[in-house]
Backbone bond lengths (Angstrom), bond angles and torsions (degrees), N, CA, C in turn:
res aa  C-N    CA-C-N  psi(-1)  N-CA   C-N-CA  omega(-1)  CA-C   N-CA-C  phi
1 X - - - 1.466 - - 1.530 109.72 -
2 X 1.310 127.39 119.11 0.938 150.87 160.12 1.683 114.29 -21.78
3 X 1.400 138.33 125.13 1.486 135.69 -172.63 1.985 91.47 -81.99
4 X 0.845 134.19 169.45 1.743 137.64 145.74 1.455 111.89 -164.19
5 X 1.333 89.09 140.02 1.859 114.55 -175.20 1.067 112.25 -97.76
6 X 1.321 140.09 115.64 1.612 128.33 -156.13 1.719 82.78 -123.06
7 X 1.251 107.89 131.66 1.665 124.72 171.98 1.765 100.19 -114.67
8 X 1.352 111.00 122.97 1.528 125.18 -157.05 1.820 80.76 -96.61
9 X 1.523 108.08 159.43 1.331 134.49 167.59 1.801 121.88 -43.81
10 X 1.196 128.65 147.46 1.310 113.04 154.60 1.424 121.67 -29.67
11 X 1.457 122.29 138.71 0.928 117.64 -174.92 1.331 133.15 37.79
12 X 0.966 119.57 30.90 2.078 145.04 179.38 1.207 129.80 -113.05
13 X 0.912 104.77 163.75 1.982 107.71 175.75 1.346 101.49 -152.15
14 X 1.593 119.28 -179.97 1.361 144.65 176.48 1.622 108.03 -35.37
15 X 1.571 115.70 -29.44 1.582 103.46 -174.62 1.579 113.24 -72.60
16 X 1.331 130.06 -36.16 1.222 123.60 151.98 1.467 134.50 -15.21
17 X 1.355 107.05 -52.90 1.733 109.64 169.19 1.100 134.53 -93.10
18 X 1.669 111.22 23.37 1.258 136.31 -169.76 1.520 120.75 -49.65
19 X 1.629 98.77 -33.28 1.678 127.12 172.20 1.557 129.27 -70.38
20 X 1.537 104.77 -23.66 1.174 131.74 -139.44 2.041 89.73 -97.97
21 X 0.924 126.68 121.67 1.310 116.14 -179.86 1.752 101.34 -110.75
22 X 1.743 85.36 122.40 1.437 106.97 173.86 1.261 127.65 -101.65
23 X 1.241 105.11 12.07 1.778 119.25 -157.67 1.376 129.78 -56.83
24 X 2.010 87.21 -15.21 1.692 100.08 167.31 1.152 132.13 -87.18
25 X 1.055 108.06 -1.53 1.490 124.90 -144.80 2.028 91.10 -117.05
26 X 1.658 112.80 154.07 1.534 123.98 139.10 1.628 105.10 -70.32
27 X 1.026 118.79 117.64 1.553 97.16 179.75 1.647 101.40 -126.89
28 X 1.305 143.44 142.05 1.196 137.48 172.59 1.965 116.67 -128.55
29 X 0.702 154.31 159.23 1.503 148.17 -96.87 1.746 71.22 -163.04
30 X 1.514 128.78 114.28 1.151 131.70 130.23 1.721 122.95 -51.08
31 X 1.619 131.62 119.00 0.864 151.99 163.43 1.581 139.28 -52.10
32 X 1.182 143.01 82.76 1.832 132.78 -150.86 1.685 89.30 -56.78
33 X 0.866 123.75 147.00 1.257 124.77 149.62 1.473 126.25 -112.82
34 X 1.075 137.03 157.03 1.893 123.23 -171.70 1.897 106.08 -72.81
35 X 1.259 97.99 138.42 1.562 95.44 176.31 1.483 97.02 -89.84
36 X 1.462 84.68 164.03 1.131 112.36 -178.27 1.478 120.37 -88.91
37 X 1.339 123.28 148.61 1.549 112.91 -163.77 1.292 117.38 -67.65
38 X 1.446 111.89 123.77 1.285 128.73 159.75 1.989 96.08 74.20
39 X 1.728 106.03 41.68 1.505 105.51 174.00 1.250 114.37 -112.47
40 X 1.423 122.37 147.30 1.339 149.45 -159.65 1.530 114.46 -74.82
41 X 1.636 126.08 130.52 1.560 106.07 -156.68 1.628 101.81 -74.19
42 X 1.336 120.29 7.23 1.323 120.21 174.37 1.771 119.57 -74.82
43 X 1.316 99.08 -47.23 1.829 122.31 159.61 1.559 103.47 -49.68
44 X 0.891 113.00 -42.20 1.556 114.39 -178.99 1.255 127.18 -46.87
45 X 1.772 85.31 -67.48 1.250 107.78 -164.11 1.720 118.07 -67.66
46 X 1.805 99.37 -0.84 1.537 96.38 -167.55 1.270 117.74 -127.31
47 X 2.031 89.31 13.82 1.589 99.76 165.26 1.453 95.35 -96.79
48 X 1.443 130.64 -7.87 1.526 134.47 -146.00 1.730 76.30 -93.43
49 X 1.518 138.98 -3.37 1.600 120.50 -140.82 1.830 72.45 -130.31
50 X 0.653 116.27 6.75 1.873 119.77 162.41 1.637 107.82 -85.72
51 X 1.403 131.31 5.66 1.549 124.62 175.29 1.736 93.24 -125.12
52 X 1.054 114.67 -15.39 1.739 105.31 168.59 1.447 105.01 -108.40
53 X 1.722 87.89 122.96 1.453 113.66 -173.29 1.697 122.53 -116.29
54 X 1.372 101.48 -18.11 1.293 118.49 174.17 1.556 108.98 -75.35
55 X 1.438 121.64 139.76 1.946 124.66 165.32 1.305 92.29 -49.28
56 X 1.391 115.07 149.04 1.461 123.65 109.44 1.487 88.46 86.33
57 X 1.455 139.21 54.99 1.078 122.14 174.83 1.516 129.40 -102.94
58 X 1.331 115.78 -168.33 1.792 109.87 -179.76 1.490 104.07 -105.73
59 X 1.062 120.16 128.26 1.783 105.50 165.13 1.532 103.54 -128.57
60 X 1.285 99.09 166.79 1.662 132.36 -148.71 1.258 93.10 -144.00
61 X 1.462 116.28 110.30 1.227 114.99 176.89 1.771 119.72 -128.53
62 X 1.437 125.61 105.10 1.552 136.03 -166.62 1.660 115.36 -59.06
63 X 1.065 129.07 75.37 1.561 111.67 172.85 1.687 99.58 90.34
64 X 1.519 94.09 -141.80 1.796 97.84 169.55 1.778 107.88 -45.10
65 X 1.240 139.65 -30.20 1.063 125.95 160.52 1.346 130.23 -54.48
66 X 1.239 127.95 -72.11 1.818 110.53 131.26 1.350 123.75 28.79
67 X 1.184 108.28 -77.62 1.512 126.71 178.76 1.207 117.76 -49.77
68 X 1.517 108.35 -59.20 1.522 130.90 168.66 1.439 120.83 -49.00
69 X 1.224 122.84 -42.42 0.721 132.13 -169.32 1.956 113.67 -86.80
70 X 1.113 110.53 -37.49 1.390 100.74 155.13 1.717 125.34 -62.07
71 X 1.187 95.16 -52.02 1.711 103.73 166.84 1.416 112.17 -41.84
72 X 1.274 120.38 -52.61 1.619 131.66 162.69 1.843 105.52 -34.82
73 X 1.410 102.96 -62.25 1.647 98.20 -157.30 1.406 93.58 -64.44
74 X 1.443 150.64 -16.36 1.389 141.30 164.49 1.124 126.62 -33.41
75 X 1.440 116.25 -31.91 1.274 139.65 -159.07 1.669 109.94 -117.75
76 X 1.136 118.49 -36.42 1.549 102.42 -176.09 1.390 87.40 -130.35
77 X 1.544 127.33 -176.68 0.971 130.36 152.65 1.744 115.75 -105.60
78 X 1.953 109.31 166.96 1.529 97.12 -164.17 1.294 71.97 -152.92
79 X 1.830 110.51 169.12 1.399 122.49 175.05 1.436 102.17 -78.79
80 X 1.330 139.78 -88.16 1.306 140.08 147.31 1.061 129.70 -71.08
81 X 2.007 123.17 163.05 1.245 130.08 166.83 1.884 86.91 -132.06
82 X 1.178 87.46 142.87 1.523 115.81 166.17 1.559 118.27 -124.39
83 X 1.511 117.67 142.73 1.299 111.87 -158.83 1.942 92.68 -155.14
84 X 1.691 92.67 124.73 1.552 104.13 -167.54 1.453 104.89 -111.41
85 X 1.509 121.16 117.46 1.060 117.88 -175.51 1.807 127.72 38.93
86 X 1.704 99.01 51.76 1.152 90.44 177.89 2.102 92.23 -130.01
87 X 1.571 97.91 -137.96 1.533 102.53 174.88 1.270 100.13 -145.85
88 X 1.329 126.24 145.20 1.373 152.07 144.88 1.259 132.41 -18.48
89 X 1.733 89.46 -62.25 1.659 86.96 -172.05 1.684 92.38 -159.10
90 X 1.487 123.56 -167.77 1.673 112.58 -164.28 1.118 96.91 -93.81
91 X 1.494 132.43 -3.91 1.791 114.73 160.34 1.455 98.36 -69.40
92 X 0.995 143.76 -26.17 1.550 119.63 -173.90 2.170 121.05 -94.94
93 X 1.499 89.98 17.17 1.112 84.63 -179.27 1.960 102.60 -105.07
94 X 1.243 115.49 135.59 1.788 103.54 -170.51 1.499 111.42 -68.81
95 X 1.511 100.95 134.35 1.521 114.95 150.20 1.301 109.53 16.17
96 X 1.615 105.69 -99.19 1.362 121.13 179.84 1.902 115.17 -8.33
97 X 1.393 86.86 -78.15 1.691 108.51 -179.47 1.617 108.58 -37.52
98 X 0.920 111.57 -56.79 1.664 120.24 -171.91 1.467 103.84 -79.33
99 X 1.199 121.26 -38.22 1.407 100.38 164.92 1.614 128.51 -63.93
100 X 1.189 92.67 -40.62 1.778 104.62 160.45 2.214 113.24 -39.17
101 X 1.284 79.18 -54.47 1.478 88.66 168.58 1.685 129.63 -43.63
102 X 1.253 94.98 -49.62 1.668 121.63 -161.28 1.551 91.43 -86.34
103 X 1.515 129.62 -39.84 1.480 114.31 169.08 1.430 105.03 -67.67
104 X 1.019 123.31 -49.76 2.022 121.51 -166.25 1.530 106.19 120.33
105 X 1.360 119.65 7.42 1.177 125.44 -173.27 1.265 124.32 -40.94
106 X 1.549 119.80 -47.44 1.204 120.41 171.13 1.341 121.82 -82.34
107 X 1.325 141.24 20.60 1.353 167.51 123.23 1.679 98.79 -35.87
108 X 1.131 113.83 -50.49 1.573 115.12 -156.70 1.487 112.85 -102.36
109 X 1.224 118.01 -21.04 1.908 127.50 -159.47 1.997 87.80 -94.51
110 X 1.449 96.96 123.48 1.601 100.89 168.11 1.181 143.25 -48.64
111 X 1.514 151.40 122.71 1.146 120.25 -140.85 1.671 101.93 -81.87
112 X 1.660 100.08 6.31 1.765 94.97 -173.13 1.483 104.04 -73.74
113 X 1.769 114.04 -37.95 1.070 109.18 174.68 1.931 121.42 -33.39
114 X 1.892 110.99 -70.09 0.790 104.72 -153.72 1.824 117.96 -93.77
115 X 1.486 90.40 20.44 1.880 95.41 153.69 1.683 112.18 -100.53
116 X 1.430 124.33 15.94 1.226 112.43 -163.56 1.418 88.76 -92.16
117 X 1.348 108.25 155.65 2.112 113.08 169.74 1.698 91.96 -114.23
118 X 0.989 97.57 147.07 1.572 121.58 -164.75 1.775 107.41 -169.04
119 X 1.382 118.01 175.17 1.746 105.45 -155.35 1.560 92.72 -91.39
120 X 1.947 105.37 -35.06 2.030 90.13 164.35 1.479 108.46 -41.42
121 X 1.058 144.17 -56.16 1.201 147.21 -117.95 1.748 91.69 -84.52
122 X 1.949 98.30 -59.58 1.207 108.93 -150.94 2.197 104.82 -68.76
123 X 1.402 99.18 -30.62 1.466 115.17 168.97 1.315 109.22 -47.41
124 X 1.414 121.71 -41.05 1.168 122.11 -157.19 1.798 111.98 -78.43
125 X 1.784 104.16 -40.42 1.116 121.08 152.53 1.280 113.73 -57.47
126 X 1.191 141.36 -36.94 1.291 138.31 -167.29 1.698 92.96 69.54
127 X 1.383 127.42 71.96 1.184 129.82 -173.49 1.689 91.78 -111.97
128 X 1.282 118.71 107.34 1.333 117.67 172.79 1.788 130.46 -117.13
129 X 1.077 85.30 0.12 2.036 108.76 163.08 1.507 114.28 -110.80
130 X 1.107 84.41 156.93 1.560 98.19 171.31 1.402 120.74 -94.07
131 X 0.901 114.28 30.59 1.632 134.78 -171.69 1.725 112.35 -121.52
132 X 1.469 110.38 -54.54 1.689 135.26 159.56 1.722 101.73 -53.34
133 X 1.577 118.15 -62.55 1.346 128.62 -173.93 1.423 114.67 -61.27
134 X 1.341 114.73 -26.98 1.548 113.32 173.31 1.715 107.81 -93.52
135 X 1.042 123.27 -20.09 1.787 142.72 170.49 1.181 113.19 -42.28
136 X 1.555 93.50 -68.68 1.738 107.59 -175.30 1.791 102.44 -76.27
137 X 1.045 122.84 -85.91 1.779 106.10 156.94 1.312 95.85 32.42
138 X 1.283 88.60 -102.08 1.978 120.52 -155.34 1.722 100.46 -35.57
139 X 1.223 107.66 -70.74 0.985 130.87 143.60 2.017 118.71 26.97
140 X 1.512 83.41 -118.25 1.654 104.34 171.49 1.594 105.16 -57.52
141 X 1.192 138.20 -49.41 1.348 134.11 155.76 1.342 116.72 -18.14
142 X 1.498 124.84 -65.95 1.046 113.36 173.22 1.905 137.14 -78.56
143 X 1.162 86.75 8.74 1.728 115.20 -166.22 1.834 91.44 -79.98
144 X 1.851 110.30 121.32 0.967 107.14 175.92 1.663 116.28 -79.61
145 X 1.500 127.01 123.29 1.135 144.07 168.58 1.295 114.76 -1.28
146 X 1.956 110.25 -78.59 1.774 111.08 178.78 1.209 106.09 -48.99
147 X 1.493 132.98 -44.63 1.477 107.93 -174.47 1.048 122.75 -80.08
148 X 1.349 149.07 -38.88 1.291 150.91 146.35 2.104 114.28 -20.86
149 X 1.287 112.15 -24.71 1.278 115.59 -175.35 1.578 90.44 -97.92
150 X 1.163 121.85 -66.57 1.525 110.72 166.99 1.309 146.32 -25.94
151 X 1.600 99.00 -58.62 1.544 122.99 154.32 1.818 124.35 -36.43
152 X 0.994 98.88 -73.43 1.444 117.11 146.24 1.353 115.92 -19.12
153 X 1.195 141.52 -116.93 1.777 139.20 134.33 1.048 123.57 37.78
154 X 1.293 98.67 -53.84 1.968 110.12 -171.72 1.388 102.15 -73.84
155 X 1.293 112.06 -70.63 1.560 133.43 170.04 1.518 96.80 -29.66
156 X 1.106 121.78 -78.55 1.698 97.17 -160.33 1.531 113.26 -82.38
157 X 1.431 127.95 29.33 1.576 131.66 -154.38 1.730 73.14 -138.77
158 X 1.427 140.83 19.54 1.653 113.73 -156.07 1.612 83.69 -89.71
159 X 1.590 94.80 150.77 1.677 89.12 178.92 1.927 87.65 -130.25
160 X 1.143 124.80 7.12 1.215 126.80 -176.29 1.196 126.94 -43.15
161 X 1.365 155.46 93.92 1.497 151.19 163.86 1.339 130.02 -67.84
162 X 1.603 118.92 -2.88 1.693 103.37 -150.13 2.148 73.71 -129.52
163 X 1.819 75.56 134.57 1.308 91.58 -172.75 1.686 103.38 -119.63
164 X 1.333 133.51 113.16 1.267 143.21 -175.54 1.689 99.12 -46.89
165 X 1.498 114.49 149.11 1.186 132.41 -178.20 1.210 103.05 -90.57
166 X 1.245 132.03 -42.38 1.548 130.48 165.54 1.876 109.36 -86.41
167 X 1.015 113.76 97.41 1.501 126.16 -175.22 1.954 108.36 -168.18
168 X 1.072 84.15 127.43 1.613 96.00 -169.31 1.859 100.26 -115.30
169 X 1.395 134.30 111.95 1.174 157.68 -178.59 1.747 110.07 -68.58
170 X 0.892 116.88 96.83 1.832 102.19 171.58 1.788 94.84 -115.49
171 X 1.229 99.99 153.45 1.304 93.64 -177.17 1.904 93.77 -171.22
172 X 1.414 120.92 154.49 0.889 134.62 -171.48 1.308 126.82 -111.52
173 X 1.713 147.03 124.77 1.347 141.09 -104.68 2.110 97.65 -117.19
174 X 1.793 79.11 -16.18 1.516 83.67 177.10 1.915 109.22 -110.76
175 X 1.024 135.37 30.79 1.592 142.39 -179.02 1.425 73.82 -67.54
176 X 1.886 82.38 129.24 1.862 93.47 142.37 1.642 119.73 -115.63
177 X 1.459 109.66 8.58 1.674 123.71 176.03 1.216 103.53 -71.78
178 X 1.654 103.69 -55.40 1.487 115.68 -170.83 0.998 106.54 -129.97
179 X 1.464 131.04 111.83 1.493 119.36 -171.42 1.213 108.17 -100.90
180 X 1.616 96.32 155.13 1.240 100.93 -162.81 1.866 121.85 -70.24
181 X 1.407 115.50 -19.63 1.346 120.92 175.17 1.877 106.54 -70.36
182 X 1.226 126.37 -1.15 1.298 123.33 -164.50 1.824 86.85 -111.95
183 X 1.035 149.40 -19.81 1.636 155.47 170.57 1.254 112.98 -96.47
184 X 1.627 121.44 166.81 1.603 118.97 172.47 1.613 82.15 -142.77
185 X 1.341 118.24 133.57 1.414 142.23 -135.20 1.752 102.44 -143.22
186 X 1.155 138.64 108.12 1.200 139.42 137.28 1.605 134.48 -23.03
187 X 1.086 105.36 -44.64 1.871 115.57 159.79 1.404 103.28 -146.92
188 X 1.647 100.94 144.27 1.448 116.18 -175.89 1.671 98.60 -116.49
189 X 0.941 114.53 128.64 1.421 133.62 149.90 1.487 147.99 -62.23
190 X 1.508 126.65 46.39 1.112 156.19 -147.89 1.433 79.80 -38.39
191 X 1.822 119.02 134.03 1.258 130.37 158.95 1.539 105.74 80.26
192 X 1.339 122.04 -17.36 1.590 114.82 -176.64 1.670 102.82 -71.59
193 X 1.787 95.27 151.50 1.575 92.99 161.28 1.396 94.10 -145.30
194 X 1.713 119.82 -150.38 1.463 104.29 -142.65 1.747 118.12 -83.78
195 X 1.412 98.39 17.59 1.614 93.94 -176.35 1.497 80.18 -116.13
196 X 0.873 149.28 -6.14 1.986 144.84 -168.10 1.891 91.86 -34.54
197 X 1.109 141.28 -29.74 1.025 119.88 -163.80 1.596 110.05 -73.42
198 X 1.647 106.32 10.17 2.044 115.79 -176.27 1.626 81.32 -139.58
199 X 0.832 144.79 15.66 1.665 101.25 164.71 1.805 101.07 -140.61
200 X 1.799 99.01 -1.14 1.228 106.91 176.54 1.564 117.67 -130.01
201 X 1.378 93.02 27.99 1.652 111.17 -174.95 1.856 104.74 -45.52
202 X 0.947 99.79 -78.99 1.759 86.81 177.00 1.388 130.23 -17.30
203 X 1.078 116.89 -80.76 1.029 139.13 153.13 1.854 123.52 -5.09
204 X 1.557 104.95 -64.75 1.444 118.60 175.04 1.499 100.53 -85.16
205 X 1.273 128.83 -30.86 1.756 122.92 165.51 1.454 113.85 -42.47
206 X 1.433 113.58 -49.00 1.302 111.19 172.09 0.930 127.65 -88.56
207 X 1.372 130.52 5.46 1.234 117.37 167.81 1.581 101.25 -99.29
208 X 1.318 126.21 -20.41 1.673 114.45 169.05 1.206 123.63 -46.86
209 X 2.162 108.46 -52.71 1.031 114.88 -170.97 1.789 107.52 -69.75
210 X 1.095 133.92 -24.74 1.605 156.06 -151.62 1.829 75.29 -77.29
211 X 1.108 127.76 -39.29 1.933 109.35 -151.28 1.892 89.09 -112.77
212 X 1.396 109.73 -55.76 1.889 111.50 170.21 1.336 125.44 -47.57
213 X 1.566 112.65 -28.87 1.501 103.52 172.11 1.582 125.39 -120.53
């Protein structure tokens, strides 16, 4: 049985992949931990490699997990990385974002702002149930503040280039976080956008197992 490291979304955890059947898999739930002041997502990422204990593992990385999770393979080696609606490297993160970066913007915006759900918010998710809309909620609610302001930061500050040779891209054709014309993606997900890993769970199940086994 296969080991897998699942790296949850910005501001996310394990309930996100609730859809997602792992049943083949050892699978264990990477943990946010609080950064440290004013630390580098590289520092992070290689205290984040203190909860994988197994050789040679698979990781699965959600959005800002994604991220992490390449930053991760810097540091140890793994058989595969899989990456769901996230980006690669800082060409795939948009303009926008990185310019956000380059002012300090997310330095300055409250973190009450960006746990609030509101219909920008929910559009942005493409949250169109009340099931997704109470999800994310729950969600960012419980999402501690410093990291979410951090998180944030990193993402539009990514200066990353080195893209693993074993890394498999899924990504969804309707993202409005990360769109899909700004990435080049291994499987596309007709109709997914950036939560597809809950309303298009099937779908991305098979394409995990399609590249892991």
């Amino acid at each position: 049985m296969k080991t897998v490291y699942v790296f949850s979304g910005l501001g996310a955890d394990e309930r996100v992949f609730h859809k997602i059947d792992f049943s083949s898999y050892d699978v264990h739930f990477i943990k946010w931990i609080t950064p440290q002041k004013n630390e580098s997502i590289e520092s992070y990422a290689l205290r984040l490699t203190l909860q994988i204990t197994k050789p040679l593992p698979v990781l699965i990385g959600l959005s800002f997990g994604g991220i992490m999770a390449v930053e991760v393979a810097k540091h140890i080696a793994t058989e595969k990385i899989v990456l769901i609606s996230s980006a690669k490297s800082k060409n795939e993160i948009p303009l926008y974002f990185r310019l956000a970066g380059k002012l300090k913007l997310p330095k300055i915006i409250p973190s009450k702002t960006l746990i609030n759900i509101n219909v920008f918010t929910n559009w942005f998710f493409s949250n169109r149930t009340v099931e997704d809309k109470k999800m994310l909620s729950a969600i960012l609610h419980d999402t501690e503040p410093i990291f979410l302001k951090w998180a944030v930061e990193k993402i539009a500050c990514w200066q990353n280039t080195f893209v693993p040779t074993n890394l498999f891209h899924i990504h969804g054709n309707k993202d409005r976080i990360l769109p899909y014309k700004y990435v080049t993606c291994h499987a596309t997900i007709n109709g997914g956008a950036h939560l597809m890993i809950v309303n298009k769970a099937k779908e991305v199940t098979e394409q995990i197992k399609l590249f892991i086994d």
